[in-house]
C-alpha positions as CSV (number, residue, x, y, z in Angstrom):
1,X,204.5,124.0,56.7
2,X,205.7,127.3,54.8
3,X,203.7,126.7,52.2
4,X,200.7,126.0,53.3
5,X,200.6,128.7,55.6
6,X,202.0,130.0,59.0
7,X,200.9,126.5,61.1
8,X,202.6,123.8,62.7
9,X,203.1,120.5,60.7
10,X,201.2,118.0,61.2
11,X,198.1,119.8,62.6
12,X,195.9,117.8,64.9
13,X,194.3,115.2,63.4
14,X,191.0,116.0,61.5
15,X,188.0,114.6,62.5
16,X,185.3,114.0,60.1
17,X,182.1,112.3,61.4
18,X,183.3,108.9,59.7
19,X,186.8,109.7,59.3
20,X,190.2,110.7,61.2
21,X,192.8,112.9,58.8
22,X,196.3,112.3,60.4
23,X,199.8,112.1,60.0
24,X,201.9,108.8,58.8
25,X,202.6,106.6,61.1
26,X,204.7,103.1,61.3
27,X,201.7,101.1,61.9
28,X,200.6,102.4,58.4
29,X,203.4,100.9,56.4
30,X,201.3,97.6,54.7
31,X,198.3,99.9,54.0
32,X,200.9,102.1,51.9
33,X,202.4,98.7,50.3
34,X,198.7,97.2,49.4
35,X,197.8,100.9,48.1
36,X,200.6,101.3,45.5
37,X,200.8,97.8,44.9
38,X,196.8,97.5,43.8
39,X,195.8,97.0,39.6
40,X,192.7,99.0,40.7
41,X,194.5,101.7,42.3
42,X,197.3,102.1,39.6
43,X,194.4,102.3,36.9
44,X,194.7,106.1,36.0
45,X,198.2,106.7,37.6
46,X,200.3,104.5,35.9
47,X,199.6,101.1,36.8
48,X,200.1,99.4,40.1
49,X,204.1,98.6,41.2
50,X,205.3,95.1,42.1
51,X,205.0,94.3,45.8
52,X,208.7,93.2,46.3
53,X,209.5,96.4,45.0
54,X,207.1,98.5,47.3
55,X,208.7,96.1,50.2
56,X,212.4,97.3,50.1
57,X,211.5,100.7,48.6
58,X,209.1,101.9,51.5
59,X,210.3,103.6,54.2
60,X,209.2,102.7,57.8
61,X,206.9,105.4,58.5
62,X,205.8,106.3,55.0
63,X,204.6,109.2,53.6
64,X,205.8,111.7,56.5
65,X,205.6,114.7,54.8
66,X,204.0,118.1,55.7
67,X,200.6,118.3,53.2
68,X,200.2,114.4,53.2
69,X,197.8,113.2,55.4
70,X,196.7,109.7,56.4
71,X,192.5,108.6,56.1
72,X,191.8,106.4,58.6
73,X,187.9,104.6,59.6
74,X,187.7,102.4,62.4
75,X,191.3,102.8,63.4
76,X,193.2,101.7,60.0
77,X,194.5,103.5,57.0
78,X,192.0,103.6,54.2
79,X,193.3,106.1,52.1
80,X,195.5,109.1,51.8
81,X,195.0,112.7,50.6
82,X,197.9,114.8,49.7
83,X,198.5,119.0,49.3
84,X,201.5,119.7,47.2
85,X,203.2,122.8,45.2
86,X,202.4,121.8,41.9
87,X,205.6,122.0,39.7
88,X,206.2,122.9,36.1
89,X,206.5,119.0,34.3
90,X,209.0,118.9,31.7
91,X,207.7,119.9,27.9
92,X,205.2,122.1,29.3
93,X,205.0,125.2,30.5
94,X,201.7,125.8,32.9
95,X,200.8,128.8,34.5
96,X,199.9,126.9,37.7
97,X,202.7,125.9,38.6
98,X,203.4,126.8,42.2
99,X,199.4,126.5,43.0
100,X,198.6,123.8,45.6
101,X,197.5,120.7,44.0
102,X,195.2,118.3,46.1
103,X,195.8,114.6,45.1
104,X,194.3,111.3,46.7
105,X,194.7,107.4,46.6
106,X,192.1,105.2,48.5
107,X,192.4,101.1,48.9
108,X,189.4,99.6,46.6
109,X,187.5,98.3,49.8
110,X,186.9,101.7,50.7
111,X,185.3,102.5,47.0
112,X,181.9,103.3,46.9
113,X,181.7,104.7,50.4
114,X,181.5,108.5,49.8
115,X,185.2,108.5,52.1
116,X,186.7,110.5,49.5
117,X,184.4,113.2,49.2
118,X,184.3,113.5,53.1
119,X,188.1,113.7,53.3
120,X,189.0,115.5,50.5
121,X,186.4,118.3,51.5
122,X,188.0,117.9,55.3
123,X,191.1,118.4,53.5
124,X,189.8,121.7,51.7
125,X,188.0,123.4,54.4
126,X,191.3,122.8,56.6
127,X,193.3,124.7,53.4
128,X,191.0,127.8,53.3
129,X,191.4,128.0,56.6
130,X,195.3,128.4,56.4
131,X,195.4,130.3,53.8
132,X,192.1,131.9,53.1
133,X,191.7,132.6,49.4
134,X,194.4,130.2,48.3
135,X,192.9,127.9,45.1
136,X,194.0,124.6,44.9
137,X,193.9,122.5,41.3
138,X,193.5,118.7,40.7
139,X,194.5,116.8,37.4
140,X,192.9,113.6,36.5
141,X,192.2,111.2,33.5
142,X,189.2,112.5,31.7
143,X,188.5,108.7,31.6
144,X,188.7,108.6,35.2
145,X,184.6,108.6,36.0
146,X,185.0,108.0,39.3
147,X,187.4,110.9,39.9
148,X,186.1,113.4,37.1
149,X,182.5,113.2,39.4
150,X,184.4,113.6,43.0
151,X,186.0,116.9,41.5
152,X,182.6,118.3,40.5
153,X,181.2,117.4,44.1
154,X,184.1,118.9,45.8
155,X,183.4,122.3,43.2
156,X,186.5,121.8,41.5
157,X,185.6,124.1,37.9
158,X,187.5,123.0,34.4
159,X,190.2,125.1,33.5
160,X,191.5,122.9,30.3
161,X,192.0,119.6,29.1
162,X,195.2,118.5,27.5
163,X,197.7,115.3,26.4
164,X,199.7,113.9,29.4
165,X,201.1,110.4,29.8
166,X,199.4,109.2,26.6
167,X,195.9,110.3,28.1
168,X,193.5,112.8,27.8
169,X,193.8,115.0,31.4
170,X,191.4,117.3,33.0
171,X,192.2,120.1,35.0
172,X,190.0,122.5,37.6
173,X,190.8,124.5,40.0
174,X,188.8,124.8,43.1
175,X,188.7,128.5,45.0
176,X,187.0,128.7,48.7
């Protein structure tokens, strides 16, 4: 991925001593549906989306993107983690736009499990190693408990907080 560095998309998958980071994959497709379609899930991002709509509007092999990778334990998807240029959103002009942004969704069974802290700190360790250096922000709902103590676990420092989507939203930035 040319933005993430001089490597080959996908890399192998990432092993983690509970977890394997991967690429999408067909078999993957219902985890995706059940993920976005979820009222616990769509708390902070918006709210969950009707399952018919999820049905027609997901492709095959979801998510197969350079940066996005799948989380799977015991051989099925749990979760996914996701590195992406961060873009300038409309109204507001941010100086980090262009920075890698590290985002992340997991199914409510997998809650409570510490599986995002050992992915997402897969995910990093894998970034500074392609490009050594590199900082990589995260946005969340200052409401978001759950989330605002994973980003002070994985390091992640506050830069600002700010009004976004009719919420308070915290943002850090993480530097290896």
């Amino acid at each position: 991925m040319s933005e993430l560095g001089s490597g080959t998309w996908p890399p192998a998958p990432i092993k983690t001593e509970r977890l394997v980071l991967r690429e999408s994959e067909s078999r993957d497709r219902a985890a995706f549906v059940e993920l976005f379609a979820s009222p616990e899930v769509g708390t902070f991002i918006g709210g969950a989306r009707p399952r018919d709509d999820l049905e027609r509007a997901v492709p095959e092999t979801p998510g197969r993107r350079p940066g996005f990778f799948v989380i799977e334990r015991d051989g099925a998807m749990i979760g996914m983690v996701t590195l992406d240029r961060r873009e300038e959103r409309p109204g507001r002009a941010r100086p980090e736009a262009g920075l890698t942004e590290l985002g992340y969704l997991f199914l409510p069974q997998a809650w409570g499990h510490g599986y995002a802290a050992e992915a997402c700190t897969a995910i990093l360790d894998w970034f500074a190693g392609t490009l050594p250096g590199a900082p990589v922000v995260l946005t969340t709902q200052s409401a978001n408990d759950r989330a605002m103590r994973l980003a002070e676990k994985l390091g992640f420092t506050e830069v600002e907080r700010f009004e976004e989507f009719g919420a308070e939203q915290w943002f850090g930035e993480w530097t290896p």
